[in-house]
C-alpha positions, 0 to 999 in steps of 0.5 A: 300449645303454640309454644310445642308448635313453632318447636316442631316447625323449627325441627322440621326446617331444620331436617329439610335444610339438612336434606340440602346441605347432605346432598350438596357434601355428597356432589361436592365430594363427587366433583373434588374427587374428579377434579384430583383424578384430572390433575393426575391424568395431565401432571406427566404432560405438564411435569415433563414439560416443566423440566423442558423449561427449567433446562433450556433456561439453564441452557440459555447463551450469555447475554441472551434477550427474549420478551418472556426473559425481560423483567423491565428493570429499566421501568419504574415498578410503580409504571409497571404493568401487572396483569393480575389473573384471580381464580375464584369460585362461580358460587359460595356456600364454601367457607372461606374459599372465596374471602381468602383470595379475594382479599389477598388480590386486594392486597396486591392491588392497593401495592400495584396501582398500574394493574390489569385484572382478569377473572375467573369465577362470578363470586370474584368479579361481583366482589370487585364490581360492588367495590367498583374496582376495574376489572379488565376481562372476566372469563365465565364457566371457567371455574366450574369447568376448567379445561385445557382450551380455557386456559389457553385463551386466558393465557393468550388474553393479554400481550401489553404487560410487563408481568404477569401473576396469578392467585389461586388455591391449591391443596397440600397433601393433608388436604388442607387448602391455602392461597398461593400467589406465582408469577407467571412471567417474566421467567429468571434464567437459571445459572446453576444446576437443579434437579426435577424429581431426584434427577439433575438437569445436565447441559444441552446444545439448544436447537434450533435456536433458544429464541425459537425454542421459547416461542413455542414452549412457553405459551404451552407452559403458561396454558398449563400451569394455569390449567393446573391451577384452575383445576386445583382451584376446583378441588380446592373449592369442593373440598372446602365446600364439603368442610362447610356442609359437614359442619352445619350437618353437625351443628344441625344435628346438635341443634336438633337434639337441643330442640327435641330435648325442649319439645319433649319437655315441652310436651311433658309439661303439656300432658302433665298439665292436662292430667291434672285439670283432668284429676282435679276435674274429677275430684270436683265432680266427685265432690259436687257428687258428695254435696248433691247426696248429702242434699238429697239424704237431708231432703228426707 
């Protein structure tokens, strides 16, 4: 009887840790697709601004030089600089979501000794915390809310670096999520022509200045592909968390029907047995019936 008990006290827990994982799939679903419907609303702005960047760097003057363009070869790599902006989750329950990025920014740091990281999310920085790697700045709620003005103070967080690189996750178009690494700055003048969406970028007079026209575009891309970044991290991290929900909503269901299956055996076994003390209960009083008759009928 204990045996039948603990069955279907598992059973139980089972069907309420369910309960759990089904509604976190149904909010995660709900929070990826609003995460993809903000991406498409703001991928014009920041499509049109991308272009704006690939032609004036194609556009630049002959040995022109400006900060955002200096990619400081005159400084040793191992001395170099690197700010390292890691994007990760605020919580888990996502599968490898969190690990993948973690482990390829370890990577990247053993590589760069002279690093400076900041992060996003709180899974990352306890990561770090624990290990007792450094980490220069951490931005809170900003991978459970990514917006516009986050992005802009993260982008504007750092001056003093000589290069700047960002790891994320994004989401192909089989959604399926990978670990992306960019380099933000510095940026790479281009000397050939390139095309932005089946159109080819021609050449243009800069005006006022490139120099000018720099300082005021690039802090707007910067901001802008992290933003698009942390919102693809987003979506990123619900689509994952809902693959990690339907598989133990399925291995729930699999190991409920394995515990229903014992339980009724169980339970079988159970009314088997008792049937037969029951039958062989009353064969013995039947028998004690027999004796007590055969007694009396000798009495006489």
């Amino acid at each position: 009887m204990s045996q039948i008990r603990e069955i279907k006290d598992r059973m139980n827990g089972i069907q309420s840790t369910m309960k759990i994982t089904k509604a976190m799939y149904m909010i995660s679903s709900t929070k990826m697709n609003t995460a993809k419907q903000k991406a498409a609303n703001t991928d014009p702005y920041f499509y049109s601004l991308r272009k704006q960047i690939l032609t004036i760097l194609q556009n630049l003057p002959d040995h022109f030089e400006h900060p955002y363009l200096d990619s400081r070869e005159y400084i040793d790599e191992k001395h170099q600089n690197k700010a390292i902006i890691c994007v990760t989750g605020d919580k888990g329950l996502a599968g490898a979501y969190n690990l993948n990025v973690l482990k390829l920014t370890e990577q990247i740091i053993k590589a760069h000794p002279n690093y400076k990281l900041y992060m996003i999310g709180e899974v990352g920085r306890q990561y770090f915390l624990r290990r007792h790697i450094p980490v220069e700045e951490s931005f809170l709620y900003t991978a459970q809310n990514p917006t516009l003005s986050r992005a802009r103070s993260i982008s504007s967080a750092e001056k003093t670096i000589d290069e700047v690189l960002i790891i994320y996750t994004r989401m192909d178009q089989h959604n399926q999520f990978t670990v992306d690494v960019e380099q933000l700055l510095p940026l790479y003048r281009l000397n050939q022509e390139v095309e932005v969406g089946g159109q080819t970028i021609h050449s243009i007079q800069l005006e006022p200045s490139p120099a000018e026209l720099l300082n005021i575009v690039i802090p707007d891309y910067l901001s802008g592909f992290i933003y698009s970044a942390l919102v693809e991290s987003y979506a990123s991290e619900n689509f994952a968390r809902m693959q990690a929900m339907d598989s133990a909503n399925k291995n729930g269901e699999e190991l409920l029907n394995s515990l229903s299956l014992q339980y009724n055996r169980q339970r079988q076994a159970k009314i088997t047995q008792e049937i037969t003390e029951v039958a062989a209960g009353a064969k013995a009083r039947r028998q004690q019936l027999q004796k007590k008759k055969r007694s009396q009928s000798t009495c006489k």
